[in-house]
Rosetta silent file (secondary structure, phi, psi, omega in degrees, C-alpha in Angstrom):
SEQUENCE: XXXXXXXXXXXXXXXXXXXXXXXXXXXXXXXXXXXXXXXXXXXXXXXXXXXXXXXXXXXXXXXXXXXXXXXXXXX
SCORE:     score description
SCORE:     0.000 S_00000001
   1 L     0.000  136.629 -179.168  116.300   90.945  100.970 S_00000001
   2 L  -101.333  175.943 -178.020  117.805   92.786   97.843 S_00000001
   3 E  -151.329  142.898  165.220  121.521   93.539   97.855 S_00000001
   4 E  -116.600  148.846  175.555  123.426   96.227   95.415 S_00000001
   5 L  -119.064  166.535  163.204  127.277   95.378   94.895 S_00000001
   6 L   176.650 -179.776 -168.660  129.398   98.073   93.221 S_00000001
   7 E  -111.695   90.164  176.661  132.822   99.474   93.503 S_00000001
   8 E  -105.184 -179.235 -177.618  133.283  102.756   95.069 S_00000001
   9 L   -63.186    6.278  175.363  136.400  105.161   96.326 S_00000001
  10 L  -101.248   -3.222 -179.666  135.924  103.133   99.722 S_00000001
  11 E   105.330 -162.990 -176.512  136.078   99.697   97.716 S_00000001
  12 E  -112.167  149.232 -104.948  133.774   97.649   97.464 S_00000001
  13 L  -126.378   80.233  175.827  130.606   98.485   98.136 S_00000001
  14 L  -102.002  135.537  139.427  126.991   96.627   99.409 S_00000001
  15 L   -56.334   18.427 -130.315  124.065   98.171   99.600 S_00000001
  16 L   -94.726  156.473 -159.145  120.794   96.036  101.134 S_00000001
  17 L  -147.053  134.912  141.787  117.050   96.635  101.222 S_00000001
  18 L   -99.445  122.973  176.110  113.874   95.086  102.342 S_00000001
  19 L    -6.483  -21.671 -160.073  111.270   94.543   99.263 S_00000001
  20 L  -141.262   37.523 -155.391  108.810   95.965  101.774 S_00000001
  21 L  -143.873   91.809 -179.170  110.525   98.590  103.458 S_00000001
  22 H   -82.317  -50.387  164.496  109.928  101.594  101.085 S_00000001
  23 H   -30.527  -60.578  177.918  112.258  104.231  102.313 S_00000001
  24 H   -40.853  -14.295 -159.141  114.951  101.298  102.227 S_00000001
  25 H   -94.981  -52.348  172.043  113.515  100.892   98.808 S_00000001
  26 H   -75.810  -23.955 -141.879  114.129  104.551   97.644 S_00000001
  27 H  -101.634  -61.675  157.218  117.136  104.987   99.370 S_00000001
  28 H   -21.778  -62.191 -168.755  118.626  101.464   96.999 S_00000001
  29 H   -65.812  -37.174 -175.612  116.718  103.539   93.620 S_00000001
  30 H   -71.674  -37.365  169.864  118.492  106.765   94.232 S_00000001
  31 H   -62.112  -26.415 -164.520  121.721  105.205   94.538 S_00000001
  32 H   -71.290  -60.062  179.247  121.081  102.760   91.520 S_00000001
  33 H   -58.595  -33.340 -173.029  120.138  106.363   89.457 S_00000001
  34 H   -82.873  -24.056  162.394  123.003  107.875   90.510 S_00000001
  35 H   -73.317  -27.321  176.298  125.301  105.052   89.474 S_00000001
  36 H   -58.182  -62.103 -164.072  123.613  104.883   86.182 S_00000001
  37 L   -84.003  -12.865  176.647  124.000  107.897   85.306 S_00000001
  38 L   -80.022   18.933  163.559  127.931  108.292   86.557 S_00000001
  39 L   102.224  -11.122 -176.262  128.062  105.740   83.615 S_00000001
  40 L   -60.406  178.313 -177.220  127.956  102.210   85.553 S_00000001
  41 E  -153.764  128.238 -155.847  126.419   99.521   83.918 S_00000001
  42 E   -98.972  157.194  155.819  124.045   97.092   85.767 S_00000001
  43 E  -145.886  168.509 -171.727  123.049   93.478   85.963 S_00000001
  44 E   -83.089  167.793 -179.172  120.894   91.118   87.456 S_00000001
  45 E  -132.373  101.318 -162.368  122.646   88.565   89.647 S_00000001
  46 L   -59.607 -179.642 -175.902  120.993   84.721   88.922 S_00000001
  47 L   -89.318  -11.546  170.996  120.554   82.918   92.424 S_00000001
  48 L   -70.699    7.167 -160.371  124.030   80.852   91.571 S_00000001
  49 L    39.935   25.833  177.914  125.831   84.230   92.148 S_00000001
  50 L   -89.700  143.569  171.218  126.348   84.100   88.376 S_00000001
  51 E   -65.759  132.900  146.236  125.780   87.761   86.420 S_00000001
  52 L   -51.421  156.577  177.202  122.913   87.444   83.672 S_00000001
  53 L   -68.552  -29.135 -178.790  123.727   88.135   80.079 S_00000001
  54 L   -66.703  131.525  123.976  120.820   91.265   80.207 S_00000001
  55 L   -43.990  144.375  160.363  121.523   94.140   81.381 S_00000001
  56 L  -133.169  117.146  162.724  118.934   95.895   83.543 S_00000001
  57 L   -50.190  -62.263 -171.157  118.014   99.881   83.126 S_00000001
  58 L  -107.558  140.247 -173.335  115.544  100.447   86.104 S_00000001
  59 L   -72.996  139.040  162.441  116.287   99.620   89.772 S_00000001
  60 L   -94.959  147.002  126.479  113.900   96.021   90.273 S_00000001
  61 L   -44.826  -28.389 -155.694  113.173   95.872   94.392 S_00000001
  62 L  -122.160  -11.135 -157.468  112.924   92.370   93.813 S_00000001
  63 L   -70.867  -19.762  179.458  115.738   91.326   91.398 S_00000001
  64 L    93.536  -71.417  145.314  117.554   89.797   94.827 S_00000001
  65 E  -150.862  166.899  169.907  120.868   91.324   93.749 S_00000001
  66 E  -106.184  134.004  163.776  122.640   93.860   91.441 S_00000001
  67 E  -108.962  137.031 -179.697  125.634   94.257   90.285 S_00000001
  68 E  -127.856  140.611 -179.907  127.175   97.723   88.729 S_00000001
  69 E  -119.465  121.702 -161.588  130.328   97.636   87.129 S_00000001
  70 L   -93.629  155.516 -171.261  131.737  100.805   86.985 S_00000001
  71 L   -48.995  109.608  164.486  132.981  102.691   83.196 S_00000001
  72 L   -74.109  110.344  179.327  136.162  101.681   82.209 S_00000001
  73 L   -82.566  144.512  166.814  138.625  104.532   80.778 S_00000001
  74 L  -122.443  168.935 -175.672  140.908  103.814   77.800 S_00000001
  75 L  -176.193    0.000    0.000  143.333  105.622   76.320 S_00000001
């Protein structure tokens, strides 16, 4: 099972998919592109529930979970 975490105006936010469930599969990648591009910034999530140091660009089906942290304004 994959999982996306993220923060949205409802809070926060899970997503889940099975690896082998391709609509469920598309339905995870459109959201992932659509967070991407509203500026989030993704990572892999180790199996310790720790974030990796990496970044990741392209939705993985497999990565187990993601985390997007959404763009922080300064000013």
């Amino acid at each position: 099972m994959g999982e996306m975490k993220f923060l949205s105006s409802e809070g926060d936010t899970k997503i889940s998919w099975n690896p082998e469930k391709e609509k469920e599969v598309s339905i995870a990648k459109d959201k992932f592109d659509e967070l991407l591009k509203k500026g989030f910034i993704a990572f892999r999530v180790d199996d310790k529930g720790k974030k990796t140091s990496r970044r990741i660009y392209e939705f993985l089906p497999y990565a187990g979970t993601i985390l997007l942290i959404p763009p922080i304004a300064g000013g």
